[in-house]
Gaussian input, Z-matrix of N, CA and C with variables (Angstrom, degrees):
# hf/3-21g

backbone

0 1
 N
 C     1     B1
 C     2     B2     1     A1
 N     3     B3     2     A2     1     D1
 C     4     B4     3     A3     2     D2
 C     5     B5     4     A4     3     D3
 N     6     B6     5     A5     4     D4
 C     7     B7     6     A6     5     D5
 C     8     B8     7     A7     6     D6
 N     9     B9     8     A8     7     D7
 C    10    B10     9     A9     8     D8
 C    11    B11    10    A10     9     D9
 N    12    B12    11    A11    10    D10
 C    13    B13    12    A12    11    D11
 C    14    B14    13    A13    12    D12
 N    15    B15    14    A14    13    D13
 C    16    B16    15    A15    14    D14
 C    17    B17    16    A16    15    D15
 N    18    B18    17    A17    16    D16
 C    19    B19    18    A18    17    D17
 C    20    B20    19    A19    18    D18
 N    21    B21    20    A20    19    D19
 C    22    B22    21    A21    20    D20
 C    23    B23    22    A22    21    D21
 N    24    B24    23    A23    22    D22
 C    25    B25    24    A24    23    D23
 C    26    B26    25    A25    24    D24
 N    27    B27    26    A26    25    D25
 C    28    B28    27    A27    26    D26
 C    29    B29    28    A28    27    D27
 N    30    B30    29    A29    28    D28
 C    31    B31    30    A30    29    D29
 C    32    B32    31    A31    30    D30
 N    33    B33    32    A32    31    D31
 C    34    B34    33    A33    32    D32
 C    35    B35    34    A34    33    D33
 N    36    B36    35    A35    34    D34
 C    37    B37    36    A36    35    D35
 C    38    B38    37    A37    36    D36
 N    39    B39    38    A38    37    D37
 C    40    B40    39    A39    38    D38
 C    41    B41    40    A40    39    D39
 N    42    B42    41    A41    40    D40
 C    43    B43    42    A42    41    D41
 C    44    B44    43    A43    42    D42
 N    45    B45    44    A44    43    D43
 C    46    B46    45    A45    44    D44
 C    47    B47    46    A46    45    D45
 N    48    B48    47    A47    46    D46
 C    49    B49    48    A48    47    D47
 C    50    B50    49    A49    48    D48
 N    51    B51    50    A50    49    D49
 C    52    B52    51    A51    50    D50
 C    53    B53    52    A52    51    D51
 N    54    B54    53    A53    52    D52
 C    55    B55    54    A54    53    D53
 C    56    B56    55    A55    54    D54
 N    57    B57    56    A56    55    D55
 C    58    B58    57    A57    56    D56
 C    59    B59    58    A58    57    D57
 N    60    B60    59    A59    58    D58
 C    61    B61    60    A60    59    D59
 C    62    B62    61    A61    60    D60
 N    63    B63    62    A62    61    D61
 C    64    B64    63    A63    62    D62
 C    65    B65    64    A64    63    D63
 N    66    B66    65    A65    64    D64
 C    67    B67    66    A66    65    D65
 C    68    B68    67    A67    66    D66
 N    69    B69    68    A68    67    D67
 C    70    B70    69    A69    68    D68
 C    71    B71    70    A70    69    D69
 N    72    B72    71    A71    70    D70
 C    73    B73    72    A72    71    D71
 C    74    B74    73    A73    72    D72
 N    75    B75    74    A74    73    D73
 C    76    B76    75    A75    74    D74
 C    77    B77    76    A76    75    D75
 N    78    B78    77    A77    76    D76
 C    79    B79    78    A78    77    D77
 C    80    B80    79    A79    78    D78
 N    81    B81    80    A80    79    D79
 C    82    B82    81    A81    80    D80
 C    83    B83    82    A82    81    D81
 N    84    B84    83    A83    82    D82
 C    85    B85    84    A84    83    D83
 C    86    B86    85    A85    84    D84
 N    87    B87    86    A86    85    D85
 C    88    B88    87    A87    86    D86
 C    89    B89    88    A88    87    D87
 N    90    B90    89    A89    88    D88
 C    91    B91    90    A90    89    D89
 C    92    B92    91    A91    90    D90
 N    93    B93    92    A92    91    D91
 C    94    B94    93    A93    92    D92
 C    95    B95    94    A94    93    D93
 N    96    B96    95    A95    94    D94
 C    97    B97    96    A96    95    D95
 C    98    B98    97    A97    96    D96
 N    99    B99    98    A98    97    D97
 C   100   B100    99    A99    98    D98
 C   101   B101   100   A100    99    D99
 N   102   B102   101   A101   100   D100
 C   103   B103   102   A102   101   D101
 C   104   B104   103   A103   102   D102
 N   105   B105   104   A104   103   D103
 C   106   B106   105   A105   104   D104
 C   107   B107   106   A106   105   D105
 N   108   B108   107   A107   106   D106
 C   109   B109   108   A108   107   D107
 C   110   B110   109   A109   108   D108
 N   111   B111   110   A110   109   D109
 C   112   B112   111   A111   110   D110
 C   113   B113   112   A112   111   D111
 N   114   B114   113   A113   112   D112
 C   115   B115   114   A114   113   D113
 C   116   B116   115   A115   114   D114
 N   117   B117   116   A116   115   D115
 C   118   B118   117   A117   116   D116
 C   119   B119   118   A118   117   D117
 N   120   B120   119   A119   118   D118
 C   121   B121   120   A120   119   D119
 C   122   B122   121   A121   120   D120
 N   123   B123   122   A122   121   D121
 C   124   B124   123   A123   122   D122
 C   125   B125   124   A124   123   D123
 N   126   B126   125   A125   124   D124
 C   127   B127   126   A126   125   D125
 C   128   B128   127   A127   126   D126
 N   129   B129   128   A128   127   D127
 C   130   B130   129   A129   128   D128
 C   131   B131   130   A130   129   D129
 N   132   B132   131   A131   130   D130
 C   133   B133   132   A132   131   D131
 C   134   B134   133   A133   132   D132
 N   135   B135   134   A134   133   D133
 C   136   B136   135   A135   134   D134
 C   137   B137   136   A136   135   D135
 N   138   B138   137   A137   136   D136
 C   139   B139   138   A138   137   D137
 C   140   B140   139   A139   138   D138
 N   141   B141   140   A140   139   D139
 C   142   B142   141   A141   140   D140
 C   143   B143   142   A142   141   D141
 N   144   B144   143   A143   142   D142
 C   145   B145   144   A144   143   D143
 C   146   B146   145   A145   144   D144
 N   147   B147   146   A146   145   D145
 C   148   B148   147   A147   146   D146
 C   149   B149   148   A148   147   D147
 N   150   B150   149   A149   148   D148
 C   151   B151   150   A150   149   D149
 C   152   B152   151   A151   150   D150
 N   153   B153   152   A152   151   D151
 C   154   B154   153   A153   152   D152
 C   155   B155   154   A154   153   D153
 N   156   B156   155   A155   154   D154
 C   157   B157   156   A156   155   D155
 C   158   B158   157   A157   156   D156
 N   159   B159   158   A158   157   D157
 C   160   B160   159   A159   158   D158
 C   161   B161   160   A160   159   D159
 N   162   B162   161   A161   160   D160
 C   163   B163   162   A162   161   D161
 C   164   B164   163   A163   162   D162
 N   165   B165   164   A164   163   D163
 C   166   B166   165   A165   164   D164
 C   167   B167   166   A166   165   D165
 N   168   B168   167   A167   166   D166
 C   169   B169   168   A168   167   D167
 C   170   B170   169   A169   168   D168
 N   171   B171   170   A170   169   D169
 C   172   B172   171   A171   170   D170
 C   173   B173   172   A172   171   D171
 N   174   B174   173   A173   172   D172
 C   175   B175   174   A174   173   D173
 C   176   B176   175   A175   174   D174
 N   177   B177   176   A176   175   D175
 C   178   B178   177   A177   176   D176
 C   179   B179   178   A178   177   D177
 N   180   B180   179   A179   178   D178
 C   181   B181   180   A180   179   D179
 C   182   B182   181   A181   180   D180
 N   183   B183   182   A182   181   D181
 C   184   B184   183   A183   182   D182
 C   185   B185   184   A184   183   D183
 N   186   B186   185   A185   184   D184
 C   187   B187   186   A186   185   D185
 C   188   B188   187   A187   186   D186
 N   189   B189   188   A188   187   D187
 C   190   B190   189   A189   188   D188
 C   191   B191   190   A190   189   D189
 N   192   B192   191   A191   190   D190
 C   193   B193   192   A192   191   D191
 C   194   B194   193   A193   192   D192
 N   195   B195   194   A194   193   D193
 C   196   B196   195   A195   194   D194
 C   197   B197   196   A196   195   D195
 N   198   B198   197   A197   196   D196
 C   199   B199   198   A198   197   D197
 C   200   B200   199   A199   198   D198
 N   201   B201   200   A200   199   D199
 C   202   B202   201   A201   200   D200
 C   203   B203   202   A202   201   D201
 N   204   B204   203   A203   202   D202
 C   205   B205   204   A204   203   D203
 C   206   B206   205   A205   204   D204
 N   207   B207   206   A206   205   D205
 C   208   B208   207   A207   206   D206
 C   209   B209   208   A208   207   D207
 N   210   B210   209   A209   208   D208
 C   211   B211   210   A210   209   D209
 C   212   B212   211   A211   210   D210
 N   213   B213   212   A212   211   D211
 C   214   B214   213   A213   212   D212
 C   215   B215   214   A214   213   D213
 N   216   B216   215   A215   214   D214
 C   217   B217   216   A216   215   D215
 C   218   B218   217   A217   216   D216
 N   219   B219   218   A218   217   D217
 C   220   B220   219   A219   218   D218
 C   221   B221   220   A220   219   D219
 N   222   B222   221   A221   220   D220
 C   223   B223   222   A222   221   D221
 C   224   B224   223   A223   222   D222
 N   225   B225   224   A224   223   D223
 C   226   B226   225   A225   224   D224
 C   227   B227   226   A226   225   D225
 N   228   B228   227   A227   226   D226
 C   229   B229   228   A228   227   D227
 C   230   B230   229   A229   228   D228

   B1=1.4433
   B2=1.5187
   B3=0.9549
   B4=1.6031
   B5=1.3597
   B6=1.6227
   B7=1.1460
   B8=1.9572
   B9=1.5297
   B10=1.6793
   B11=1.9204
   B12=0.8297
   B13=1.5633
   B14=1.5236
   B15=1.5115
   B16=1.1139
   B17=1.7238
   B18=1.5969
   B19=1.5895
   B20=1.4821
   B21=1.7003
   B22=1.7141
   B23=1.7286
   B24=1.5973
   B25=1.3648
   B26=1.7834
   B27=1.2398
   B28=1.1765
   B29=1.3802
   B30=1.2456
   B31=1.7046
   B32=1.5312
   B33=1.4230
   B34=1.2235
   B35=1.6872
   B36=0.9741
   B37=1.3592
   B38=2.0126
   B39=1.3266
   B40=1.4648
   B41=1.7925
   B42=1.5508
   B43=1.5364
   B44=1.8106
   B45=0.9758
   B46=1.1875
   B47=1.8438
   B48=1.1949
   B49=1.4861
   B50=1.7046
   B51=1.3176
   B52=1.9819
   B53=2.0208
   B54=1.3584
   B55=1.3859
   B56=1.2665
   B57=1.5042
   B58=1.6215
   B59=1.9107
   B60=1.6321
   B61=1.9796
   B62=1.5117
   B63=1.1723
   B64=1.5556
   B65=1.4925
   B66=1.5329
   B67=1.4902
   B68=1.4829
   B69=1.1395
   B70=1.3307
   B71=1.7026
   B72=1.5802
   B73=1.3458
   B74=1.8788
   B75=0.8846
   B76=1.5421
   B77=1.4638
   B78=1.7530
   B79=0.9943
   B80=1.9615
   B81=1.1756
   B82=1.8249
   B83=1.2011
   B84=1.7378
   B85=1.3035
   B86=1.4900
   B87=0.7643
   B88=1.7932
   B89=1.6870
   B90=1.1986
   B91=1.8129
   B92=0.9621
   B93=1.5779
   B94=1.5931
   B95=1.1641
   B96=1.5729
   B97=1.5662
   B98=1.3751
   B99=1.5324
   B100=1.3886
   B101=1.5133
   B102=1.1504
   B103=2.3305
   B104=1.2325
   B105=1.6673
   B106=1.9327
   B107=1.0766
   B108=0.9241
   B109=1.7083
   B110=1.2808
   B111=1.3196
   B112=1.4356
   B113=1.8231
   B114=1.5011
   B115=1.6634
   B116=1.5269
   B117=1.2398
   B118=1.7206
   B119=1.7161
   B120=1.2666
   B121=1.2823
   B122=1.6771
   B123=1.5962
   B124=1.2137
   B125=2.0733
   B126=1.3918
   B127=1.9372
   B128=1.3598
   B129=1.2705
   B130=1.5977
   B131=1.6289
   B132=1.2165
   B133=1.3139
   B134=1.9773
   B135=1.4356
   B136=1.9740
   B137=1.0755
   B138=1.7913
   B139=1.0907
   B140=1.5321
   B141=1.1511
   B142=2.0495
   B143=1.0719
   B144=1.3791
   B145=1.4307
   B146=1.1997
   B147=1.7003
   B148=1.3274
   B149=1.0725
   B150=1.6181
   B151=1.4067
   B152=1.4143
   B153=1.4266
   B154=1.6404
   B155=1.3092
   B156=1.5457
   B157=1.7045
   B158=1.3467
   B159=1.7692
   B160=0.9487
   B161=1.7763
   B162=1.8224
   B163=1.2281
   B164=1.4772
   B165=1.2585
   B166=1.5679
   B167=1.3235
   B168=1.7958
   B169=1.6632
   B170=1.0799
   B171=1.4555
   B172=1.4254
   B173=1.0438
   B174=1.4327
   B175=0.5800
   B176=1.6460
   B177=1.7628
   B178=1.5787
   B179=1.0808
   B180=1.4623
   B181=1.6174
   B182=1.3487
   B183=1.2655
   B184=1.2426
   B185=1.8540
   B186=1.4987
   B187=1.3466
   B188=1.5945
   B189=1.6368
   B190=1.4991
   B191=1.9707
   B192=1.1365
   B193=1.5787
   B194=1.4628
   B195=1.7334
   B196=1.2233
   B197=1.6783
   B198=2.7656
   B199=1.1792
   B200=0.9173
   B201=1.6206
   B202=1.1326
   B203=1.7849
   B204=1.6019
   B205=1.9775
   B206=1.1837
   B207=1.2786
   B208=1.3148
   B209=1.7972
   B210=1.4542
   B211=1.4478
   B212=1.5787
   B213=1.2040
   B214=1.4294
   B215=1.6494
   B216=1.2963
   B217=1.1002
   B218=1.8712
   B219=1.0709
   B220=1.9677
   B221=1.3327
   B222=1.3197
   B223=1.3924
   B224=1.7843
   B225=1.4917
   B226=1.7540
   B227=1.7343
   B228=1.4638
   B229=2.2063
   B230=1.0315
   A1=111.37
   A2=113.80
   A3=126.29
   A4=104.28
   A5=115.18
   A6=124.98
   A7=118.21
   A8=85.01
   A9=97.29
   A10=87.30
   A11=121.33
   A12=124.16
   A13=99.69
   A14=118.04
   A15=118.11
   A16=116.08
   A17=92.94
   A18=121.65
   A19=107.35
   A20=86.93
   A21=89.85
   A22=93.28
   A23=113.74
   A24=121.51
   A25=102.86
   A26=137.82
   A27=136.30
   A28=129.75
   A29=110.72
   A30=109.98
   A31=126.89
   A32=110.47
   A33=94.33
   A34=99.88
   A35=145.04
   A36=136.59
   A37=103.34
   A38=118.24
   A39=132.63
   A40=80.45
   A41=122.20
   A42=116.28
   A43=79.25
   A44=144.37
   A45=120.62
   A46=114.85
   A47=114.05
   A48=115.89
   A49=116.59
   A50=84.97
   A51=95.91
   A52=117.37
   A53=106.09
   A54=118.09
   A55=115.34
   A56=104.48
   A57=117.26
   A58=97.29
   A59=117.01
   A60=87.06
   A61=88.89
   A62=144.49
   A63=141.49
   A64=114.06
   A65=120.84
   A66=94.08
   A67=131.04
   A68=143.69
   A69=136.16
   A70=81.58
   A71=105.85
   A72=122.58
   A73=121.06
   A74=117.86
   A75=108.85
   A76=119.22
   A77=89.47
   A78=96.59
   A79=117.74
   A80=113.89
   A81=104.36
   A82=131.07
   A83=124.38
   A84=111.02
   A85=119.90
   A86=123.58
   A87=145.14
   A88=81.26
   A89=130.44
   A90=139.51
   A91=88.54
   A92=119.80
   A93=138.25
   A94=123.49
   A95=86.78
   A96=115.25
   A97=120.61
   A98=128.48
   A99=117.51
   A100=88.37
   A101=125.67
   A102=139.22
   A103=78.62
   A104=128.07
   A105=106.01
   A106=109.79
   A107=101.79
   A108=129.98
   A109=123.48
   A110=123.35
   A111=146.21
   A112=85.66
   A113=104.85
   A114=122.08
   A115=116.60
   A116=113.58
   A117=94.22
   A118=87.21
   A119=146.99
   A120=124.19
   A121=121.68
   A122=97.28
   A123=107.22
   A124=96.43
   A125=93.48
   A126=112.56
   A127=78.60
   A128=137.03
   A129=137.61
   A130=114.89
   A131=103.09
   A132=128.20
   A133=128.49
   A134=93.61
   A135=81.16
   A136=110.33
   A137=135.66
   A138=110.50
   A139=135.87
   A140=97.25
   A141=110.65
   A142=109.03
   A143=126.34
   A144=121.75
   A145=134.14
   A146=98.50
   A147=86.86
   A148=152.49
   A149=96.55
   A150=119.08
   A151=127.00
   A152=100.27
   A153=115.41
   A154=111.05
   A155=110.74
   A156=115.61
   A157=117.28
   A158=128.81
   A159=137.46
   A160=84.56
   A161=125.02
   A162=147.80
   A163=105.19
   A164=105.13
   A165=114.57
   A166=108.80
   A167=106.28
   A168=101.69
   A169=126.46
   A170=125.87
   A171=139.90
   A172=101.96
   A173=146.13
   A174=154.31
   A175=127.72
   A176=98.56
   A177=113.79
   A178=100.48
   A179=143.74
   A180=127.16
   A181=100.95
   A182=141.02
   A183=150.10
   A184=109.34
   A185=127.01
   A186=147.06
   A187=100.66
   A188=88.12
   A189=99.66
   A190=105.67
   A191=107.44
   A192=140.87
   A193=110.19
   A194=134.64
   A195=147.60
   A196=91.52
   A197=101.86
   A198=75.08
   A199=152.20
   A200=137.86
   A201=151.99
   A202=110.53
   A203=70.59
   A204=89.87
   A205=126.27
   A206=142.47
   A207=166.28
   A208=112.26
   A209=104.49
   A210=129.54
   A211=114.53
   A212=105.05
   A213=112.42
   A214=107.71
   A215=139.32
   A216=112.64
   A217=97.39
   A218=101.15
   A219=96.52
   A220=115.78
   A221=149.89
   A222=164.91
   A223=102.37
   A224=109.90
   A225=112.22
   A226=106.60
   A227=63.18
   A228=86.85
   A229=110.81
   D1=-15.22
   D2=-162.78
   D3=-71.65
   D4=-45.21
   D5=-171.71
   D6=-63.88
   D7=-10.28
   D8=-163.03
   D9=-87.65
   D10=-49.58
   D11=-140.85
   D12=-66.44
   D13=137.29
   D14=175.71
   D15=114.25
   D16=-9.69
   D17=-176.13
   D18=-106.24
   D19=150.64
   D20=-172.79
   D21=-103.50
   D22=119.62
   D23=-169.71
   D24=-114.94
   D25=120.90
   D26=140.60
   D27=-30.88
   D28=-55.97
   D29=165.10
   D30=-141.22
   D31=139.16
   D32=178.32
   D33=-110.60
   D34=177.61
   D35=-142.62
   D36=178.58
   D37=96.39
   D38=-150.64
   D39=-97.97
   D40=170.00
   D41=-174.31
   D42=-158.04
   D43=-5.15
   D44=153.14
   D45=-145.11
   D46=-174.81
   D47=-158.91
   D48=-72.49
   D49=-53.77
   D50=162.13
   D51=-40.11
   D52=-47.75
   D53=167.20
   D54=-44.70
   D55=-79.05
   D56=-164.99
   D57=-59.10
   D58=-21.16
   D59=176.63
   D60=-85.21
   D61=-55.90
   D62=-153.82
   D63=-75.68
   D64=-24.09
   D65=-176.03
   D66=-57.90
   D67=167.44
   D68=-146.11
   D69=-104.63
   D70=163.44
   D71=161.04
   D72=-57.70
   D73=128.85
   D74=160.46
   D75=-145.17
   D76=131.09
   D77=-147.18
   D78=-78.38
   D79=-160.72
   D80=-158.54
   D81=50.72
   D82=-178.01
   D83=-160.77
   D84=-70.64
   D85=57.71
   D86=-161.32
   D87=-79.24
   D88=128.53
   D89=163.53
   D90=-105.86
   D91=128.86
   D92=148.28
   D93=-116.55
   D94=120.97
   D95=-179.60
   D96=-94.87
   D97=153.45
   D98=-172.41
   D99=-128.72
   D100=136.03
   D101=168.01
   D102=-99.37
   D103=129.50
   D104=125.30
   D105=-89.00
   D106=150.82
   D107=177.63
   D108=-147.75
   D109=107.99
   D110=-152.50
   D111=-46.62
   D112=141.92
   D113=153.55
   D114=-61.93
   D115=96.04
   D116=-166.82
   D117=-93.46
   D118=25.90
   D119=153.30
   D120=-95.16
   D121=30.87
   D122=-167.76
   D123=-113.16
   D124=-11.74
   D125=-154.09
   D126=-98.50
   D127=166.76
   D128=145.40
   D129=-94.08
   D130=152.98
   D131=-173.31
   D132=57.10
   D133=177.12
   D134=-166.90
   D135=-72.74
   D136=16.83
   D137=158.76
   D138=-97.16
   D139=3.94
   D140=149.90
   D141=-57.40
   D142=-71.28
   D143=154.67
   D144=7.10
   D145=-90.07
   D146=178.45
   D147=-62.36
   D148=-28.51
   D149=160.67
   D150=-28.45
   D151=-60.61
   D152=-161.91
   D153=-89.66
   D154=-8.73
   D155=155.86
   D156=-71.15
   D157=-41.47
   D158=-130.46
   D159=-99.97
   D160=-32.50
   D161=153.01
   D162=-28.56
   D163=-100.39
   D164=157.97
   D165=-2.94
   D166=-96.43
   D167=-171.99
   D168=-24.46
   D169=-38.32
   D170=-172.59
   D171=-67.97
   D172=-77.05
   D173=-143.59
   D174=-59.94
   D175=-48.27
   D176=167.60
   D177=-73.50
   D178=-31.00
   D179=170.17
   D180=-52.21
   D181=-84.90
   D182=-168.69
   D183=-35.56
   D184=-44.55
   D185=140.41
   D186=-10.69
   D187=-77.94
   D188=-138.67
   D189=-80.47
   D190=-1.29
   D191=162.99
   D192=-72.79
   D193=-52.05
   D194=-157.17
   D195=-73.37
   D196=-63.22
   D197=175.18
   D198=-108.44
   D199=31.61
   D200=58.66
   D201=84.67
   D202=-105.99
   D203=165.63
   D204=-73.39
   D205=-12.01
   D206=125.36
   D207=-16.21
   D208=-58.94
   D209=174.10
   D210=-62.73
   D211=-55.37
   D212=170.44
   D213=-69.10
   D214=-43.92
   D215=-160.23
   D216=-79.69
   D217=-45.23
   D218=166.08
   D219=-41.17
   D220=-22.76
   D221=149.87
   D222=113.92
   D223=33.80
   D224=152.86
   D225=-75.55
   D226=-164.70
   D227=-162.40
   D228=46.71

């Protein structure tokens, strides 16, 4: 995290519960978002895993779609 601070970030984006109470403040228009998404090193074997990658993936597609269109309707990209 260390490496981040001091940077002007658009989003910071927490993926489990421990995260979203501890991540540190940062400051400016930084939007923080919280995904849960199950701990699969809590589940046994790689199919927690995959799961909760395959979760994920979804998810920043769908994200990265929102800001996306978001960009365009502001007249980016």
């Amino acid at each position: 995290m260390d490496e981040f601070v001091g940077q002007d970030l658009d989003y910071v984006i927490t993926v489990c519960s421990s995260a979203a109470e501890t991540c540190p403040v940062f400051p400016g228009a930084t939007r923080r978002l919280h995904w849960p998404f199950d701990d699969p090193s809590v589940a046994e074997g790689a199919p927690a895993f995959r799961r909760v990658r395959a979760q994920i993936h979804a998810r920043i597609l769908l994200f990265l779609a929102d800001v996306g269109q978001d960009c365009i309707l502001r007249g980016g990209l």
